[in-house]
DRENTORKOL-3810 file (N, C-alpha, C; in nm, 4 decimals):
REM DRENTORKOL-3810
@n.u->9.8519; n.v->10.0005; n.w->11.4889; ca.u->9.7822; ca.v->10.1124; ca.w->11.4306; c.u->9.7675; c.v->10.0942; c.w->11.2806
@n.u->9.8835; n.v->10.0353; n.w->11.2049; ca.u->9.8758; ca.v->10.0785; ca.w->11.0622; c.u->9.7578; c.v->9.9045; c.w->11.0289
@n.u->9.7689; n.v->9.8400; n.w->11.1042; ca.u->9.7072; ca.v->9.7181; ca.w->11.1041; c.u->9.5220; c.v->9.7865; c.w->11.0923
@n.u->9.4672; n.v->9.8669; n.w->11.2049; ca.u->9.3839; ca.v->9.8678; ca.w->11.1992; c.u->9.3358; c.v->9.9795; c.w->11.1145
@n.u->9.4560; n.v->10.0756; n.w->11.0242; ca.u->9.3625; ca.v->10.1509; ca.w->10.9244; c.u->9.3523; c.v->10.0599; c.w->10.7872
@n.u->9.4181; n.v->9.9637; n.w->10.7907; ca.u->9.4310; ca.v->9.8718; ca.w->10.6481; c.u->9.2596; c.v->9.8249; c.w->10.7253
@n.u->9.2459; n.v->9.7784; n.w->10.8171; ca.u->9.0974; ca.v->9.6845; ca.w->10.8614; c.u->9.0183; c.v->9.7961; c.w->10.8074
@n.u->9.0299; n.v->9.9399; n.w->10.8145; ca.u->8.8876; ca.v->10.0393; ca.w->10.7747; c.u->8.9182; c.v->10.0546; c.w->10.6482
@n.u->9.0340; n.v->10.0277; n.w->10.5618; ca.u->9.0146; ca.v->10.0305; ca.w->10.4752; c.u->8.9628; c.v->9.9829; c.w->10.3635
@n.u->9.0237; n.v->9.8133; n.w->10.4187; ca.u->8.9387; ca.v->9.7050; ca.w->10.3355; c.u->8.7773; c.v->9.6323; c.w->10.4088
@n.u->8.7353; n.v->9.7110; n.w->10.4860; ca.u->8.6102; ca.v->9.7082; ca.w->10.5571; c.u->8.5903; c.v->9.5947; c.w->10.6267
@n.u->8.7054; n.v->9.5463; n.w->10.7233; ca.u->8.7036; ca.v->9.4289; ca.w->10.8288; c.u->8.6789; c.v->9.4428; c.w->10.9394
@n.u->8.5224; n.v->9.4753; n.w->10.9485; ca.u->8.4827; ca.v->9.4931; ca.w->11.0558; c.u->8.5315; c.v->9.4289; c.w->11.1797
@n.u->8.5361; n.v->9.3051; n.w->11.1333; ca.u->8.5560; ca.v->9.1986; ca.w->11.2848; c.u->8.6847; c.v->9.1986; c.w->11.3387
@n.u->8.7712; n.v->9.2124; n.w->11.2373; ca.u->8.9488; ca.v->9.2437; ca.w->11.2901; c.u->8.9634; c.v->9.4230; c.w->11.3816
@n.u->8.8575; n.v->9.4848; n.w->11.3391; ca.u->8.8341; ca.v->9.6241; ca.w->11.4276; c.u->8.8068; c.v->9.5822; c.w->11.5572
@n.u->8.7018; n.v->9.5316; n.w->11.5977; ca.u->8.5939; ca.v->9.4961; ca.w->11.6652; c.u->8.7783; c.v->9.3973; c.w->11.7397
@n.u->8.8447; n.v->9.3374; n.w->11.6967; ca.u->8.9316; ca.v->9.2222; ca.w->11.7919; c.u->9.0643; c.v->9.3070; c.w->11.8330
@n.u->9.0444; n.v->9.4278; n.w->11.7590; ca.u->9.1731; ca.v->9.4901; ca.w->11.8042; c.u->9.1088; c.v->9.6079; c.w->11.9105
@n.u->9.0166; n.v->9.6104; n.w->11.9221; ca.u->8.9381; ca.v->9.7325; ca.w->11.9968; c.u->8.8916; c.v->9.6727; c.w->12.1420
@n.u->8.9756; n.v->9.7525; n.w->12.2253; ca.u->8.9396; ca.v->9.6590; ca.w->12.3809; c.u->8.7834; c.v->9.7124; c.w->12.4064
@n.u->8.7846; n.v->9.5497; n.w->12.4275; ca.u->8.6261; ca.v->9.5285; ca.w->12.4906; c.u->8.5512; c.v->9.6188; c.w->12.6037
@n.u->8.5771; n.v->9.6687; n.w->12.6625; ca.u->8.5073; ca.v->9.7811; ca.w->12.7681; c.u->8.5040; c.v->9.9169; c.w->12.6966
@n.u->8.5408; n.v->9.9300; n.w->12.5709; ca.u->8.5880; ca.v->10.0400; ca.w->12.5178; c.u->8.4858; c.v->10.0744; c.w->12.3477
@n.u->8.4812; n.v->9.9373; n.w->12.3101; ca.u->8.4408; ca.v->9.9439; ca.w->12.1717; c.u->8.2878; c.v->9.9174; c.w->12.1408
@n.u->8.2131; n.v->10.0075; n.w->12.0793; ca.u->8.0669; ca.v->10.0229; ca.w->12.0610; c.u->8.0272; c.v->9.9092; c.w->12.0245
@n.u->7.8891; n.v->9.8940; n.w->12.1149; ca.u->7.7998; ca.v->9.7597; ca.w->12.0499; c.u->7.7557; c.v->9.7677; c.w->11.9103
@n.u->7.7268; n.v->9.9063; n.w->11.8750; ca.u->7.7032; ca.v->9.9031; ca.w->11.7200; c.u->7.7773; c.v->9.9740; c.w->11.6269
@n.u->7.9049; n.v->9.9061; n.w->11.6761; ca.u->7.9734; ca.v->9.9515; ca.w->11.5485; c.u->7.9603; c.v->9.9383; c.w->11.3943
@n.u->7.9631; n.v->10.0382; n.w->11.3122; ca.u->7.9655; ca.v->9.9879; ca.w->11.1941; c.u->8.0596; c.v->10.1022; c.w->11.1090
@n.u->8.0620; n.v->10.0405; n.w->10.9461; ca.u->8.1513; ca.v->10.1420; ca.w->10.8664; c.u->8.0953; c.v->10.2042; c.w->10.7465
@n.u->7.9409; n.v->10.2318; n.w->10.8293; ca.u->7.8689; ca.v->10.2856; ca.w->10.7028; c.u->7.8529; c.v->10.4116; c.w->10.7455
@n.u->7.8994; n.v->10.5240; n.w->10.6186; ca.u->7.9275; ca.v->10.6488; ca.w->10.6127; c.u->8.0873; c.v->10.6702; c.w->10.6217
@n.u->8.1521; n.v->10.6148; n.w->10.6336; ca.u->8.2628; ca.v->10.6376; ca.w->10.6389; c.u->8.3599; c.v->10.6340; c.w->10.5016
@n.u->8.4843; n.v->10.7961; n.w->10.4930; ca.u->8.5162; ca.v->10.7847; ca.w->10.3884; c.u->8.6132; c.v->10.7276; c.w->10.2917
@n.u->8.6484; n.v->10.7011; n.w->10.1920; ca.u->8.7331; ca.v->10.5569; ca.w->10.1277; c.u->8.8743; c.v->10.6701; c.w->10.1605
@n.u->8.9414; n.v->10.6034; n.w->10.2696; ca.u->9.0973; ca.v->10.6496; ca.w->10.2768; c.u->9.1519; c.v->10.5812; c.w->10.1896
@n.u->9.2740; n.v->10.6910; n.w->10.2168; ca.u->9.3970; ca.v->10.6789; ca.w->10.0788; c.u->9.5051; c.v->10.6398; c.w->10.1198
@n.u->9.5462; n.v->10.7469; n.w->10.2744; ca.u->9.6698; ca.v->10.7172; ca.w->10.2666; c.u->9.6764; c.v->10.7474; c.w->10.4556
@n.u->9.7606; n.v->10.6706; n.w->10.5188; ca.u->9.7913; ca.v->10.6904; ca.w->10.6752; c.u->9.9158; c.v->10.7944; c.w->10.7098
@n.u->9.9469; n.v->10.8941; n.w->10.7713; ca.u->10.0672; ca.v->10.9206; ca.w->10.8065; c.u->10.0442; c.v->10.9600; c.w->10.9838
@n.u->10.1650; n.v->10.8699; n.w->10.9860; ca.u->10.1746; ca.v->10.8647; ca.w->11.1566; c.u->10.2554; c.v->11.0034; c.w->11.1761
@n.u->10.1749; n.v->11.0535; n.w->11.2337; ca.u->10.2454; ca.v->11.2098; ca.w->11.3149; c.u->10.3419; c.v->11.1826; c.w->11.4568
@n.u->10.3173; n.v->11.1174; n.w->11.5452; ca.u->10.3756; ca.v->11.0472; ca.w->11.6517; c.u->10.3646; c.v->10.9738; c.w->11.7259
@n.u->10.4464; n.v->10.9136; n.w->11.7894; ca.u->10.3531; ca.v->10.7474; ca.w->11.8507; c.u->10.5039; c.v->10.7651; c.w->12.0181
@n.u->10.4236; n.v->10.6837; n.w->12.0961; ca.u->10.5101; ca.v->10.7040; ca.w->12.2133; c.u->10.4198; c.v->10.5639; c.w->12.2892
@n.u->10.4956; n.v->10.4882; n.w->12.3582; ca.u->10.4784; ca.v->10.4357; ca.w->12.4661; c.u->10.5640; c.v->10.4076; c.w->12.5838
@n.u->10.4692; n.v->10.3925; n.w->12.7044; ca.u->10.5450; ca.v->10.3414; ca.w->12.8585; c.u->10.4808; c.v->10.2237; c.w->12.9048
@n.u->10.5369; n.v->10.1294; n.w->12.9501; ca.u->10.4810; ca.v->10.0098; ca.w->13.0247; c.u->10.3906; c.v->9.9671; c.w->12.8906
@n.u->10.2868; n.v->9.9775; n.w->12.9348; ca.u->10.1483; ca.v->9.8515; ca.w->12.9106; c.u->10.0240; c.v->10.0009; c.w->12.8265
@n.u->10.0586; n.v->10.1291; n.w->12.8024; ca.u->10.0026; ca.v->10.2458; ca.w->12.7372; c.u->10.0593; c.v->10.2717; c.w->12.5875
@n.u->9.9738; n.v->10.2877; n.w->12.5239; ca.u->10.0657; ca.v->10.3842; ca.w->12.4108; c.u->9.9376; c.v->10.4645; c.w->12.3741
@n.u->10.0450; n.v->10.5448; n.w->12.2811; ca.u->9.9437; ca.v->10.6546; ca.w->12.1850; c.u->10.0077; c.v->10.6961; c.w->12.1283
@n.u->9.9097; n.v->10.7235; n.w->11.9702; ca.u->9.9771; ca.v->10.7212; ca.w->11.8844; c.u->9.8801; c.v->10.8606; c.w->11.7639
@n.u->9.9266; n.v->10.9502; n.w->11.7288; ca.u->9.8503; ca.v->11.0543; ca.w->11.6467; c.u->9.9231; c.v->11.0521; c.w->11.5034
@n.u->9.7605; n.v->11.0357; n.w->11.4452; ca.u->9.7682; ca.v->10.9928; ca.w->11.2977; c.u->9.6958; c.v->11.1052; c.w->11.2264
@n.u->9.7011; n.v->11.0716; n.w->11.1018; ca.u->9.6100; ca.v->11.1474; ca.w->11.0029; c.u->9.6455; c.v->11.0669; c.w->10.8682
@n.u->9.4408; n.v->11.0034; n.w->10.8876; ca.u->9.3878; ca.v->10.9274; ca.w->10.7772; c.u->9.3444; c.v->11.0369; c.w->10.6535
@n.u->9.4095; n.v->11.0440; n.w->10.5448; ca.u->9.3559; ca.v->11.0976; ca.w->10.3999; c.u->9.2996; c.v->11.0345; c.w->10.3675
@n.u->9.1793; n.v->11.1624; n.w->10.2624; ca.u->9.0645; ca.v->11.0636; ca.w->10.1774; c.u->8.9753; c.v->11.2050; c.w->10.1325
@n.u->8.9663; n.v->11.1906; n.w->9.9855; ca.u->8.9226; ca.v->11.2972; ca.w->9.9027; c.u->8.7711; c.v->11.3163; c.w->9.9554
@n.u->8.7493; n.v->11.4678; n.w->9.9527; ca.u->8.5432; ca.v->11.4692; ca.w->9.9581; c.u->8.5284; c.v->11.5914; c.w->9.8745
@n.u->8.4915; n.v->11.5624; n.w->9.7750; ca.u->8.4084; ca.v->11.6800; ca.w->9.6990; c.u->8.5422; c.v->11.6746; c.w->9.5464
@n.u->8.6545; n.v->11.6019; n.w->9.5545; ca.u->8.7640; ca.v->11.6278; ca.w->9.4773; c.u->8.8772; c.v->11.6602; c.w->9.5527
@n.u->8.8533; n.v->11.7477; n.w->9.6765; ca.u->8.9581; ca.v->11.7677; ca.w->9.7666; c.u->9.0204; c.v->11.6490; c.w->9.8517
@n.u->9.1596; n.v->11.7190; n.w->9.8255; ca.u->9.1919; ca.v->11.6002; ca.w->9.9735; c.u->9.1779; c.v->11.6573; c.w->10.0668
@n.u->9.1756; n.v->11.6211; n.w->10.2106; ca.u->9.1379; ca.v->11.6387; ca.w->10.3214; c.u->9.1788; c.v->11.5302; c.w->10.4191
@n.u->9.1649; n.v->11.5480; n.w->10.5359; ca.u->9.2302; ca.v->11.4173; ca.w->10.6439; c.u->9.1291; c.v->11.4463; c.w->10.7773
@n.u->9.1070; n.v->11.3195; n.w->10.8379; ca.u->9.0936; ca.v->11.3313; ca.w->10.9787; c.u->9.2115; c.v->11.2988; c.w->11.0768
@n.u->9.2029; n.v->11.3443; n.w->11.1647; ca.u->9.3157; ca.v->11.3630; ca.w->11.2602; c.u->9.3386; c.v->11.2929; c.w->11.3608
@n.u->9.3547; n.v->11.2090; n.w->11.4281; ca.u->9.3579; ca.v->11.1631; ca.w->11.5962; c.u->9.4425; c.v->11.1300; c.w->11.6745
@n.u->9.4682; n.v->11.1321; n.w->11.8275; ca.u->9.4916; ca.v->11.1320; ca.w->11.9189; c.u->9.4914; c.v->10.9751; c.w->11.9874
@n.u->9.5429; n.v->10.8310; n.w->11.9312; ca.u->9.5051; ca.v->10.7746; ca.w->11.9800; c.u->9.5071; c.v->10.6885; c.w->12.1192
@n.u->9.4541; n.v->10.6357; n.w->12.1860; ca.u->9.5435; ca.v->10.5654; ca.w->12.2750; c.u->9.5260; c.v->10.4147; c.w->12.2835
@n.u->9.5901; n.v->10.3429; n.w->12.3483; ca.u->9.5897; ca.v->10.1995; ca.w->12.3130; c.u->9.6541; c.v->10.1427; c.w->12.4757
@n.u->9.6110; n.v->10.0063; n.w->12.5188; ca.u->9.6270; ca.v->9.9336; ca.w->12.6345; c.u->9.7151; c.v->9.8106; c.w->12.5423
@n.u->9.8205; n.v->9.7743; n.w->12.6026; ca.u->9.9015; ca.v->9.6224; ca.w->12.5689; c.u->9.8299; c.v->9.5553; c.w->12.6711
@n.u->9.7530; n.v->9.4303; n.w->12.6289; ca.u->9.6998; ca.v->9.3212; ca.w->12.7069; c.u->9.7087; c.v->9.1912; c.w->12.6408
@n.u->9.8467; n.v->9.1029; n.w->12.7615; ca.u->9.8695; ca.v->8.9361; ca.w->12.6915; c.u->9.9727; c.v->8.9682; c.w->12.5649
@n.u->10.0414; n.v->9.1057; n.w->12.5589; ca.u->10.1194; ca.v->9.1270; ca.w->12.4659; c.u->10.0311; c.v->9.1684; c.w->12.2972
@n.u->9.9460; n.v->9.1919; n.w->12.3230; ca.u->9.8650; ca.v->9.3013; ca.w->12.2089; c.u->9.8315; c.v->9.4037; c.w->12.2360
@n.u->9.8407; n.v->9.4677; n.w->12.1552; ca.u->9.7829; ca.v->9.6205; ca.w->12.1479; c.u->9.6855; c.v->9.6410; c.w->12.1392
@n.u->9.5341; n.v->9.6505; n.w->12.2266; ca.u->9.4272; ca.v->9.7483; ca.w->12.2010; c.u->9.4180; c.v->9.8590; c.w->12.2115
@n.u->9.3037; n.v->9.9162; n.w->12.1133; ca.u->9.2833; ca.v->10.0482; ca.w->12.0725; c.u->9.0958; c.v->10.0618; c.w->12.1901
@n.u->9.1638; n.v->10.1879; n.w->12.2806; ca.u->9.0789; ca.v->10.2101; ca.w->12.3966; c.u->9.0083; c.v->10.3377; c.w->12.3277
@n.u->9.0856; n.v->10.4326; n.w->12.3071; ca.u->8.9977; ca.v->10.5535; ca.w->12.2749; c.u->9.0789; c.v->10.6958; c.w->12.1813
@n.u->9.0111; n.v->10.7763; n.w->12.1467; ca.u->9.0826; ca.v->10.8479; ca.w->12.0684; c.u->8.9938; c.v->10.9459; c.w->12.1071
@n.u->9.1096; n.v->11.0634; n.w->12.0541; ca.u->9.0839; ca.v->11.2262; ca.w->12.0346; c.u->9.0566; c.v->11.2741; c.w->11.9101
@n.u->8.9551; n.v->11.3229; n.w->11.8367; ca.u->8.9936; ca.v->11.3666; ca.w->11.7128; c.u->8.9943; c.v->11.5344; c.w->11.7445
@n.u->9.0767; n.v->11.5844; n.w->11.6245; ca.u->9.1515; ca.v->11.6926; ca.w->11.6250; c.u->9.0897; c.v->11.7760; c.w->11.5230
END
């Protein structure tokens, strides 16, 4: 997780795109419009077997304010990595 908010942060698309399971992750992904985060705090993370999920909240100022988005994430272990399948935002 903290791997792939450093990738949106420093705008690595392709390390997104390799951590994001393939049946799962948009053909057109991209990171335009998206806002310059600051800071990650993991709210809670849990896994069983070969599942996890993990709820975060990415900070990042708009207008002067801080503010955060929220999510719900979940993730598949496949070959002993972690992909990121899908999320909830909150």
């Amino acid at each position: 997780m903290r791997s792939r908010y450093t990738a949106y942060v420093i705008g690595d698309l392709p390390y997104i795109r390799k951590t994001w399971h393939r049946d799962y992750c948009p053909p057109d992904l991209s990171l335009e419009g998206l806002p310059e985060f600051i800071r990650l705090q993991i709210v809670s993370h849990s896994h069983s077997n070969n599942r996890g999920y993990v709820h975060f909240r990415a900070f990042y100022y708009t207008q002067d304010e801080l503010t955060w988005m929220e999510e719900q994430s979940q993730f598949v272990k496949l070959s002993e990595c972690w992909l990121y399948t899908t999320g909830e935002v909150k």
